[in-house]
N, C-alpha and C positions, 0 to 999 in steps of 0.2 A: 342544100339539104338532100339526104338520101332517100329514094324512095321511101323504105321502110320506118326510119325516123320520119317521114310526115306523118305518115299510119300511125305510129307509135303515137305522137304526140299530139295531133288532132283524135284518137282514142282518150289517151288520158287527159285530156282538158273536158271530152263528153265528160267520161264519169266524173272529175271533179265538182263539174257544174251539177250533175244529178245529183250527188250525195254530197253535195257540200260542204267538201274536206278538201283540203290544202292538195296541191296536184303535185301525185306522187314523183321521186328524180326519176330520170330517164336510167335502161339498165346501165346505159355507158358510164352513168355517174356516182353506182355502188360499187364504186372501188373494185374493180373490178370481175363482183358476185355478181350469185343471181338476181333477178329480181325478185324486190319482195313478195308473197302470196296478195292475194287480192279478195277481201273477204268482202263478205254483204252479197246482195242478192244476182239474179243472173244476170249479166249484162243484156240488152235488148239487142234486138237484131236491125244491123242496117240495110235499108232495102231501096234503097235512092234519094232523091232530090224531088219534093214536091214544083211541081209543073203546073200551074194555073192554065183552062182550058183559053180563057178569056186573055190572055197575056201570055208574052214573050219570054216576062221577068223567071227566073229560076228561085225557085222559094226555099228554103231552111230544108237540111234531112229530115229525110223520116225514118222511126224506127219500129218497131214489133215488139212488142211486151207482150205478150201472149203464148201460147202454146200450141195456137193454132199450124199447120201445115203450109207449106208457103210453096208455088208451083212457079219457077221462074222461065219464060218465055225467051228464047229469042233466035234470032238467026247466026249461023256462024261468024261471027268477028268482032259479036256486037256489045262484048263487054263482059260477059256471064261469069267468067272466069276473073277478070281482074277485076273487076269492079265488084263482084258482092261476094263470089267463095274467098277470095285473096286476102281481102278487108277482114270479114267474117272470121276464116280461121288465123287469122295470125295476131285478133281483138278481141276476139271473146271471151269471156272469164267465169269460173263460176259454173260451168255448163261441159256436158260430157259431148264429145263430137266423135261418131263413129263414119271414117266417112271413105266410100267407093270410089277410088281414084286407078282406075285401071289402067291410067298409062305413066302414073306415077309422078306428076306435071307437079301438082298439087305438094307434094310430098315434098317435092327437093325445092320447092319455092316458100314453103310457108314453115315446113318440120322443127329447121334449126332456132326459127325467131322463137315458137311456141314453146320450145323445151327452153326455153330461159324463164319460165314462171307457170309451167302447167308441165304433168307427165306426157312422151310422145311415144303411142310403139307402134312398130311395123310388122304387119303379116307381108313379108316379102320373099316367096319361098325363090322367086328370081334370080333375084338382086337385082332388080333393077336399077339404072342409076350409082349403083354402088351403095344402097341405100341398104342401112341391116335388117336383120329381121328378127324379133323378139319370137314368133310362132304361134300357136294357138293348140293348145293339148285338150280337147274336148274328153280324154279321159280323167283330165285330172278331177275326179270325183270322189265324195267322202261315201262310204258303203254303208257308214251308220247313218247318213242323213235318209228323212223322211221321202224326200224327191229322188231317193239314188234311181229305185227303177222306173221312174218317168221317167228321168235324164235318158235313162239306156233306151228307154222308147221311143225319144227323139232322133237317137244318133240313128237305131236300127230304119227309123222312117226317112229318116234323112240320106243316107247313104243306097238304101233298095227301092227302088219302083217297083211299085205292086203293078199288075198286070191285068188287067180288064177283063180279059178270059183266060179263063184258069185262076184264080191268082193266089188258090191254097199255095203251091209253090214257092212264089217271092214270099208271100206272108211267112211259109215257115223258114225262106232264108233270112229272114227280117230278126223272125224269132231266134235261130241259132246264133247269128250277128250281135243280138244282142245277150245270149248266151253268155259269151265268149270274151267278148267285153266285158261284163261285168265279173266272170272269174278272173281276167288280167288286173282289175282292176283293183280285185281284193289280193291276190297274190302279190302286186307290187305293196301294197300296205302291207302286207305281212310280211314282206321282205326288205322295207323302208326305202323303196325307190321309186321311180319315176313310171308310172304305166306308159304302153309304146301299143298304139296301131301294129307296128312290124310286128309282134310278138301273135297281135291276135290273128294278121293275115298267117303265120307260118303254121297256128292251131288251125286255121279253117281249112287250107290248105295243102295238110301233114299228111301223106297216105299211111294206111292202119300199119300196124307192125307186129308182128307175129313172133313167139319162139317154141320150139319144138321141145316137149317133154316128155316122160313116161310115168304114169300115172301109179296107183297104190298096186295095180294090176300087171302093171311092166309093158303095157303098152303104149305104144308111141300114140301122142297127142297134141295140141300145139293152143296157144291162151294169145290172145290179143296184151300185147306191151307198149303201145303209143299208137299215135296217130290221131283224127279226127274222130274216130267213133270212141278211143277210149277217151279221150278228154269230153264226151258229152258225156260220155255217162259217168267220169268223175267228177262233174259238174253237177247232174242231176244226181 
């Protein structure tokens, strides 16, 4: 038996016995679909083998129904990864898993089982692995909603460190950041595409633009036509 059919199949004999329904086939045995969804409530978290202080004998798993936080402990080799993330995500059901896998271990070992019966996506601006990457558009934001300019107060807090002294400065780069952002964001709805960062870095960025004219007088004079100053103030 292969690794992951043990996992597979000592998962699904757990939930059969918890809910009481017939133990669903294995995916190998849906002709060769996905497998079925998996309804009813969240599956519990496995977190080891009870160990009697008094005894040797190793006693039934134990699992977590709860919601509580769980801080796993241990020293390098000693199982952390294969033994509870490994199990965890590639049995879980029912339950949304956002999860920080920085060297991408996690990803290429558990990804492919999970996406046979739950959505998988990758923020992988890398590739690591060779692994895709689906991306994260933080401007994708609706301008009628109620949150639109929190949202924009997130990103601007999120992206500018305020400064401890002084910090009118960052604060009003904070504010123009989120300016600017939220004009790309109404201009790509207005023009039925996809809002872009790049668009708002090249308005922060634009040096002013100037053209030279002669006024009702005939004398020569010159009007700001692009740049950063005139996008704030066709903003404001």
């Amino acid at each position: 038996m292969a690794f992951w059919d043990g996992y597979r199949e000592g998962e699904e004999a757990f939930r059969a016995a918890r809910d009481r329904s017939p133990v669903r086939p294995s995916a190998r045995d849906v002709t060769g679909g996905p497998r079925p969804p998996i309804t009813g409530k969240p599956s519990p978290i496995p977190v080891g083998l009870h160990c009697p202080l008094n005894s040797e004998n190793v006693g039934g798993p134990l699992y977590s129904d709860t919601e509580r936080n769980i801080l796993l402990i241990g020293q390098n080799g000693a199982g952390k990864t294969t033994r509870f993330l490994t199990r965890l995500l590639m049995t879980a059901s029912n339950r949304s898993l956002f999860v920080f896998d920085v060297k991408g271990e996690l990803a290429v070992q558990t990804g492919p089982e999970r996406a046979r019966y739950s959505d998988v996506y990758y923020i992988n601006p890398h590739r690591m692995h060779r692994l895709p990457s689906h991306g994260y558009n933080p401007l994708r934001l609706d301008p009628d909603d109620n949150l639109f300019f929190s949202n924009l107060t997130d990103i601007g807090a999120a992206a500018v460190d305020v400064a401890q002294k002084d910090p009118h400065w960052t604060e009003s780069a904070e504010s123009l950041l989120e300016g600017f952002c939220g004009w790309e964001v109404i201009e790509a709805n207005r023009e039925k595409r996809l809002p872009s960062f790049r668009n708002v870095r090249r308005m922060v960025c634009e040096p002013d633009r100037y053209e030279e004219f002669r006024d009702a007088r005939g004398r020569k004079d010159r009007r700001l036509v692009g740049g950063i100053t005139f996008t704030a103030q066709k903003i404001s």
